[in-house]
Structures are given as structure tokens and as C-alpha cells.
C-alpha positions in Angstrom: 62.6 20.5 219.4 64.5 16.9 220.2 61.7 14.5 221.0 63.2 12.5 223.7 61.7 12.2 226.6 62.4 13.9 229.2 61.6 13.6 233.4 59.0 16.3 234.2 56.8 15.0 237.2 54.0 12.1 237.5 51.6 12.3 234.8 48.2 13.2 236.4 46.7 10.1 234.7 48.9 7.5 233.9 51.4 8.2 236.4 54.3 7.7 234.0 57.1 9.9 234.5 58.3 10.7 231.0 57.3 13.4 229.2 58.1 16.0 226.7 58.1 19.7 226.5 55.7 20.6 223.6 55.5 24.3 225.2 57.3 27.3 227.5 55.2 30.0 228.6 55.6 32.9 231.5 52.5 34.3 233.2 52.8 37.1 235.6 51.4 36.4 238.6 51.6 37.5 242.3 54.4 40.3 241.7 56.4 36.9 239.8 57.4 35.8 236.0 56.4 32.2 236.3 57.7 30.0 233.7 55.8 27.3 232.9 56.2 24.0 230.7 53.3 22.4 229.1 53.9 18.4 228.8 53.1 15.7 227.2 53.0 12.5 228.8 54.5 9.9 226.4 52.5 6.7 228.0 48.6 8.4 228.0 49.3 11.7 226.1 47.9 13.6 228.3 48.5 17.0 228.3 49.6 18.8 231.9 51.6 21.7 233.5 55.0 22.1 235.0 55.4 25.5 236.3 58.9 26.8 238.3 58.1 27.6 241.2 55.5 24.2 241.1 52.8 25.2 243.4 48.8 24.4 243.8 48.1 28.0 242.2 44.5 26.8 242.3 44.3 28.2 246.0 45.3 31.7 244.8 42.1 31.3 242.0 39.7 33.3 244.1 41.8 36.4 244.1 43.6 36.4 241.1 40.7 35.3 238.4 37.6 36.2 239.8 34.9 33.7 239.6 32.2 36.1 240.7 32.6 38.3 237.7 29.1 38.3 236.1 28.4 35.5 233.0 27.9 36.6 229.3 25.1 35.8 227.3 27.2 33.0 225.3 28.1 31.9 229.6 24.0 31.7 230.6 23.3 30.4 227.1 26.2 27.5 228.2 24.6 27.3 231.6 21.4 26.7 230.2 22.3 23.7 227.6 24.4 22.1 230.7 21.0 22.2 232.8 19.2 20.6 229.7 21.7 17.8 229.2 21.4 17.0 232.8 17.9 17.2 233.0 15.1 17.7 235.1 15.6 17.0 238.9 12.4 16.5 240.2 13.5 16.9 243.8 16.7 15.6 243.6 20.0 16.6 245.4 22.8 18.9 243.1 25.9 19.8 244.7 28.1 22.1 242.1 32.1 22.3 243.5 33.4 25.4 242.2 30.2 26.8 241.9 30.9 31.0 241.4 27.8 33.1 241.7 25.5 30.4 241.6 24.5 31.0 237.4 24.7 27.6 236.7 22.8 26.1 239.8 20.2 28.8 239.1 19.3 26.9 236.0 19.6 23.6 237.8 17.4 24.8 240.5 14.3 26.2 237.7 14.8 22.7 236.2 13.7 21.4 239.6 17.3 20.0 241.1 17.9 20.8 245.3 20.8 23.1 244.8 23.9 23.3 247.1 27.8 23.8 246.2 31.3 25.4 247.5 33.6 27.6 246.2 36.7 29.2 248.0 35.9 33.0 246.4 33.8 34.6 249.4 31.9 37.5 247.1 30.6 34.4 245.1 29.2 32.4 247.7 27.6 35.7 248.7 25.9 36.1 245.3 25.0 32.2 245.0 23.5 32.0 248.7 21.2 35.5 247.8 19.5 33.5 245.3 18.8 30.6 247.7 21.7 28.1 247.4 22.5 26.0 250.2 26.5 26.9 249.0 30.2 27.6 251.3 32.8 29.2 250.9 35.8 26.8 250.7 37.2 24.3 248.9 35.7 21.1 248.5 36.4 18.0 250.5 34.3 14.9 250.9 32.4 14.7 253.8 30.3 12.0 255.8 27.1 14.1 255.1 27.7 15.6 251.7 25.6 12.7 249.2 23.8 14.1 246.4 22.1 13.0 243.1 24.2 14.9 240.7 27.5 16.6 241.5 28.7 19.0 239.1 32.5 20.0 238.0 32.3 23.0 235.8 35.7 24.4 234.4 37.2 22.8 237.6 38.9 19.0 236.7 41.0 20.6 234.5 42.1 23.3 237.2 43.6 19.9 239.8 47.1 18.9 239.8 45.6 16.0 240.8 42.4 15.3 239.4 42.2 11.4 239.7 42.0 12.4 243.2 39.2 15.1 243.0 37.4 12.3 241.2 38.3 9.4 244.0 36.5 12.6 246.1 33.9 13.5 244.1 32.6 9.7 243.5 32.4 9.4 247.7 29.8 12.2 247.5 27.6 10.6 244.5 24.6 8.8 246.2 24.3 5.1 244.5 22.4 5.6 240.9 23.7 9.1 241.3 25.5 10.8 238.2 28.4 13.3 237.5 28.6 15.9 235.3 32.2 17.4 233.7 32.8 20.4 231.8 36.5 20.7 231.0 38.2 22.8 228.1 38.9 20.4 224.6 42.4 20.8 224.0 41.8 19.8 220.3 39.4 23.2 220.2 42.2 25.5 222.0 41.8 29.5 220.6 44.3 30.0 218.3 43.7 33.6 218.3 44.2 35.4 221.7 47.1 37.1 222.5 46.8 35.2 226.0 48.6 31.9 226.2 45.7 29.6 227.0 48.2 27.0 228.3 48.5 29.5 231.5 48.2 28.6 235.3 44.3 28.5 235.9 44.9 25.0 233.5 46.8 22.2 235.1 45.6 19.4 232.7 44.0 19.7 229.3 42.1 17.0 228.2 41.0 15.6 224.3 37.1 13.9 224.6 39.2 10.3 224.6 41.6 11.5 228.0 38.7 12.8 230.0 36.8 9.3 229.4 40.3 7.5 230.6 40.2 9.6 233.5 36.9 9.5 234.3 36.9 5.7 233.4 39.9 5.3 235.8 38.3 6.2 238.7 34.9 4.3 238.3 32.8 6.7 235.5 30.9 5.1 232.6 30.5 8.1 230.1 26.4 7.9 229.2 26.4 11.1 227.0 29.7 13.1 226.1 30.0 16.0 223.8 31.7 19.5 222.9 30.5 23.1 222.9 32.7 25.7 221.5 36.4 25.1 222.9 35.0 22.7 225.9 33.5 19.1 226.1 31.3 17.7 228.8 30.3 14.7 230.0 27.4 12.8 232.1 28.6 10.1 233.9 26.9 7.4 236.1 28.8 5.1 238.8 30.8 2.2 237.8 33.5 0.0 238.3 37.1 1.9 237.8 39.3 0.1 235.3 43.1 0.8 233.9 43.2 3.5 232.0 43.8 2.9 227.9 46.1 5.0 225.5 43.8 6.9 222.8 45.0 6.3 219.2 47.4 8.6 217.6 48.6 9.5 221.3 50.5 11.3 222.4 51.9 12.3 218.6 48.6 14.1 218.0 48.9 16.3 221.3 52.6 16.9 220.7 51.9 18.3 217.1 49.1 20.2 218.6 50.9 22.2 221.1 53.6 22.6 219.4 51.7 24.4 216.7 49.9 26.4 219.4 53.4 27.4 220.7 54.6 28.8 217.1 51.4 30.5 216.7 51.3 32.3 220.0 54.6 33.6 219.1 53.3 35.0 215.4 50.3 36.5 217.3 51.9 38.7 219.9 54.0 39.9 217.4 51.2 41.5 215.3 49.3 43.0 218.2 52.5 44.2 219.3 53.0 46.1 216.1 49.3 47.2 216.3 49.7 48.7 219.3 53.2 50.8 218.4 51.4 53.5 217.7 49.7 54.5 220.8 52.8 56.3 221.9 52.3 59.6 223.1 49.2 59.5 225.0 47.2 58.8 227.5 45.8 54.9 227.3 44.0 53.0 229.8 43.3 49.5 229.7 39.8 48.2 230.3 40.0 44.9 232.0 42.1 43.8 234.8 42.4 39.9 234.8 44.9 37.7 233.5 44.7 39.0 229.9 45.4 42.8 230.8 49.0 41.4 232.7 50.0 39.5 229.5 49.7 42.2 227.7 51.4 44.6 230.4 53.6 42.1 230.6 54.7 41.2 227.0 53.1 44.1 224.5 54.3 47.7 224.0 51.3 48.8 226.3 53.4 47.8 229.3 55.2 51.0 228.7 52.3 52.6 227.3 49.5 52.2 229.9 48.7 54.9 232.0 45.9 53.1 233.9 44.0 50.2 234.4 39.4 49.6 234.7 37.4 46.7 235.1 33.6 47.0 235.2 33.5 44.1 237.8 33.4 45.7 241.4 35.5 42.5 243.4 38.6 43.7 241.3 38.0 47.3 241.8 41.2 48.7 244.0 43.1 45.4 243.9 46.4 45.6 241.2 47.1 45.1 237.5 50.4 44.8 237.2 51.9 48.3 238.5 48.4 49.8 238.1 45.6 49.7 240.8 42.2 49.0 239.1 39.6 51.8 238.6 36.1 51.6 238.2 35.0 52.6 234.7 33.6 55.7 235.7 36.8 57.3 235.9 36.9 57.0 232.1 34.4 59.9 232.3 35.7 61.7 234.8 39.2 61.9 233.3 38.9 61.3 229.4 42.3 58.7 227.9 43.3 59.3 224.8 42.9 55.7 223.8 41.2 52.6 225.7 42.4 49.3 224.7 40.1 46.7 225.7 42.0 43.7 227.4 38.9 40.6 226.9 37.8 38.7 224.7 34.7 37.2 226.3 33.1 40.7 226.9 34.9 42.6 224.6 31.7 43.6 222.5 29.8 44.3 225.5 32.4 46.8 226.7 32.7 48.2 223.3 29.1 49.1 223.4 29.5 50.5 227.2 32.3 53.0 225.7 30.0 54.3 222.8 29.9 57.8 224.4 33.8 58.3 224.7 34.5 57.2 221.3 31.4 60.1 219.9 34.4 62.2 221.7 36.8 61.1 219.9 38.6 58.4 221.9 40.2 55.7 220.2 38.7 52.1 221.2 41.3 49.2 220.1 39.2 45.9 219.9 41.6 43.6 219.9 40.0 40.3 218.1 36.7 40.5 215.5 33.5 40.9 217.0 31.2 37.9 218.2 28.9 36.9 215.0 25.3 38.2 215.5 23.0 35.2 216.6 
């Protein structure tokens, strides 16, 4: 690929408007192939998203990725250490935006924080406000009233086409010798091993440990404690005074070589479980999960011609569609016994395994697509 740079939009840090394409994916997505560019700005190296059409997909997030969906152990154990960074509250005011069901803020709340949030998926709110959180249903704004201690961005900065802007928002609604806390995917720790392309829609901006402190830095965020779990990073930040932002070292030719390897691998990957999948022909196979993973592989496996049917165990995605498939509970694998059930997640993928131990003593085929989680 030529590396000359190329115009592509503003960069959502630096505002330069050269960039290269270090990536070309398609997701499927509202009855639509969109094709989407992941670039790299050449002034900060930031990584971000250009997708045709170019549209604030985050409003469609509610409906089409389901934040309500009940956490996995590794999600509460996540929860947990976020709650233990942050620390105890005694008393003090936490607002989470993009709160889902309330998991997180449940911790916050039995480590003594005042917990309140939004989130524009309606089930969720439901489920976060039957625990006690003081928590709406839209999406978040500031507002005159709205100061608390600690506000919380979870897996949502990284979601913004603009997230200097949620920042300038978010810093408005810290009360003075307040703190913020960020959880945002590490693009240096990005899973070389799904068949999904991880550079999808839900991600407008992926961040490296030394972009998030530029961003955060150029709005007014002095980074007191910043680390990584897994494939994410986090940071605690207290109020400041905003400064220009700096270019990392090694930027942006580190993030170019990065994604471009991503993009060869992804290629390599959905050949082999492709290939893996061949053989299914001839009979009945339904899909067990009904997100964005199970339309990739609809979209771009042999199972899009395979698939007969489409489950999900979580209830909010239960009659809603999966490509040309309307989503079943699981129960109707018992009722009317596949052949084969290909499970389409990775995050529960041994949890749904273990759910389908009955059909496969009856001789149905379970395709795990990835190794199991190691034991704890």
C-alpha cells in the first residue's frame, strides 16, 4: 500500500486532515454493506474510522449491540478491579455515561459511591434503576445540575466521532477536585484471532496508552494512575489545565505497521474458518448468537448459505433479525433438534458450550470457533 497521505476527514485529536488508509473493512449493518476505512492520522497517529455512508452509528448502538446483555465472569471480575482502582466513595457522587445494566455502578455503589448514569438502551436503564440507580435513558449531555465526584466512561470514548468534545462535556459535569475515569480498548492489545474485524462500527477511535493521555491531556486531564487489562487500558484522571496535544514517539509508523498487519491477518483468519466450516453442508445448522459476530459470519463465511436459523440466550434480541434470520430463543434448539450449532461469541462461547451439553450427548455437532478460556 503507497504511503502518501491521503485526505480522509479531521483527525478526532489533532485535527490534521491527512491521513492514511492502513485498513478496509465491510460490516453489515441495518439491511447495508458498510465499507469502512480505518486511518491513521499522520500528525498524532491516531487511529479513527471513515465509514461510507459516514454517520454517528453510535445512536443505532442500543439496538444493534445490546448493552443490556448480561456480563461474564471475566466482565464482573473487570467491573470489580475498575471499582478498586477508583476506590472507595464514602458518600460521594458517581455518574457512569453509558452505563448498561448498571454491573459496573453496582460495584461502585458496594464500595460506597452515590450512583447515577444514562444510557440510550431503554431495557438497560430498566435493569440499572431495579437495583437502585438514580440512571436515564438517553444520551448524555451536560447539564446545569449534573456535578458529580467521579464520572465514569466505560467502553464509551472510543465509541465518539468526536471525543475531544465528550471530554469538553464530561469535564463541565466533574465537581472541582472531582476525578474521571476511562476505559477505552488498547489498540496495541487488538485480538488477532476473531474472525470479526475488531476495527468495526461500534469503534470510531482506537487509542495506544500515549494517545488517550494526549487526548485526555488536551482537554484539561492530568493522568494520576493509567494502566491495561487484557485488550483495554484505563485511566484516573483529576482536573487540570488543557494543554496542546504532543505526538507519541514512533507515531504514527508504529500504528500504520500495526493495522496493516491486523488487516493481512484478518484476511488469513476468515479463510481458515471458512474452510472449517465447508463441511457443514447438508444439514440443518443454527447459529447460537445473534450480534455483530453472527452477521460477519453470515455475511462473509460459508454459513451464510448454510444457516438455517439463528438463537441468542439474551431475551432483548429475542424476535429482532440476524441477517435474513429472526432470532430464536434457545429453547427451540430442544424443541426442534439442528444437526449442527455453531456458536457465534467469543466472550461467552464456553458458557454456551456448557449450556448445549445435553444436545451434543444426542449427537449434535457443537463448532467452538476459538480455544477455550484458560481455567483460573
Amino acid at each position: 500500500m503507497s504511503t502518501a497521505s491521503t485526505k480522509g476527514g479531521r483527525c478526532p485529536l489533532c485535527g490534521r486532515e491527512e491521513s492514511e488508509v492502513a485498513h478496509v473493512g465491510n460490516l453489515p449493518l441495518c439491511d447495508a454493506l458498510v465499507r469502512q476505512e480505518t486511518r491513521v492520522c499522520r500528525g498524532c497517529g491516531v487511529v479513527f474510522e471513515r465509514s461510507t455512508p459516514d454517520q454517528d452509528w453510535s445512536a443505532l448502538y442500543g439496538d444493534v449491540w445490546q448493552r443490556g446483555a448480561l456480563p461474564t465472569a471475566a466482565h464482573r471480575a473487570l467491573y470489580a478491579d475498575d471499582a478498586r482502582r477508583i476506590g472507595p466513595g464514602n458518600g460521594r457522587t458517581a455518574f457512569e455515561i453509558g452505563c448498561g445494566g448498571g454491573f459496573l455502578l453496582d460495584e461502585l455503589a458496594r464500595a460506597g459511591w452515590k450512583t447515577s448514569g444514562c444510557d440510550p438502551e431503554h431495557a438497560a436503564v430498566e435493569l440499572a434503576r431495579s437495583k437502585g440507580h438514580a440512571v436515564d435513558a438517553r444520551l448524555f449531555e451536560p447539564r446545569a445540575e449534573l456535578q458529580a465526584d467521579l464520572v465514569v466512561l466505560g467502553d464509551v470514548l472510543e465509541h465518539q466521532a468526536d471525543p475531544r468534545a465528550m471530554l469538553r462535556g464530561v469535564r463541565a459535569s466533574v465537581a472541582a477536585g472531582g476525578r474521571v475515569y476511562v476505559r477505552v480498548p488498547d489498540l496495541l492489545a487488538i485480538d488477532f484471532e476473531s474472525f470479526g474485524d475488531v476495527f468495526g462500527l461500534q469503534h470510531r477511535v482506537w487509542f495506544t496508552p500515549e494517545t488517550l493521555r494526549e487526548c485526555l491531556a488536551s482537554e484539561g486531564f492530568e493522568v494520576e494512575i493509567q494502566g491495561s487489562h487484557g485488550r483495554g487500558q484505563h485511566a484516573l484522571a483529576r482536573l487540570g489545565t488543557p494543554r496542546p496535544w504532543k505526538r507519541p514517539a514512533g507515531e504514527p509508523e508504529r500504528s500504520l505497521a500495526l493495522v496493516r498487519r491486523y488487516a493481512r491477518s484478518l484476511r488469513a483468519r476468515r479463510v481458515e474458518v471458512s474452510d472449517r466450516l465447508a463441511h457443514l453442508a447438508g444439514g440443518e445448522v443454527a447459529l447460537y448468537g445473534g450480534g455483530e459476530h453472527a452477521q460477519e459470519l453470515l455475511a462473509f463465511s460459508p454459513l451464510g448459505k448454510l444457516a438455517t436459523r439463528v438463537v441468542d440466550g439474551n431475551p432483548a434480541l429475542c424476535g429482532k433479525p440476524c441477517g435474513p434470520f429472526t432470532i430464536e430463543a434457545p429453547e427451540s434448539l430442544r424443541a426442534r433438534v439442528p444437526n449442527v450449532v455453531v456458536i457465534a461469541s467469543r466472550a461467552y462461547q464456553d458458557e454456551i458450550r456448557a449450556a448445549l451439553a445435553d444436545l451434543e450427548l444426542r449427537g449434535v455437532e457443537i463448532v467452538a470457533l476459538y480455544p477455550p478460556r484458560a481455567s483460573a
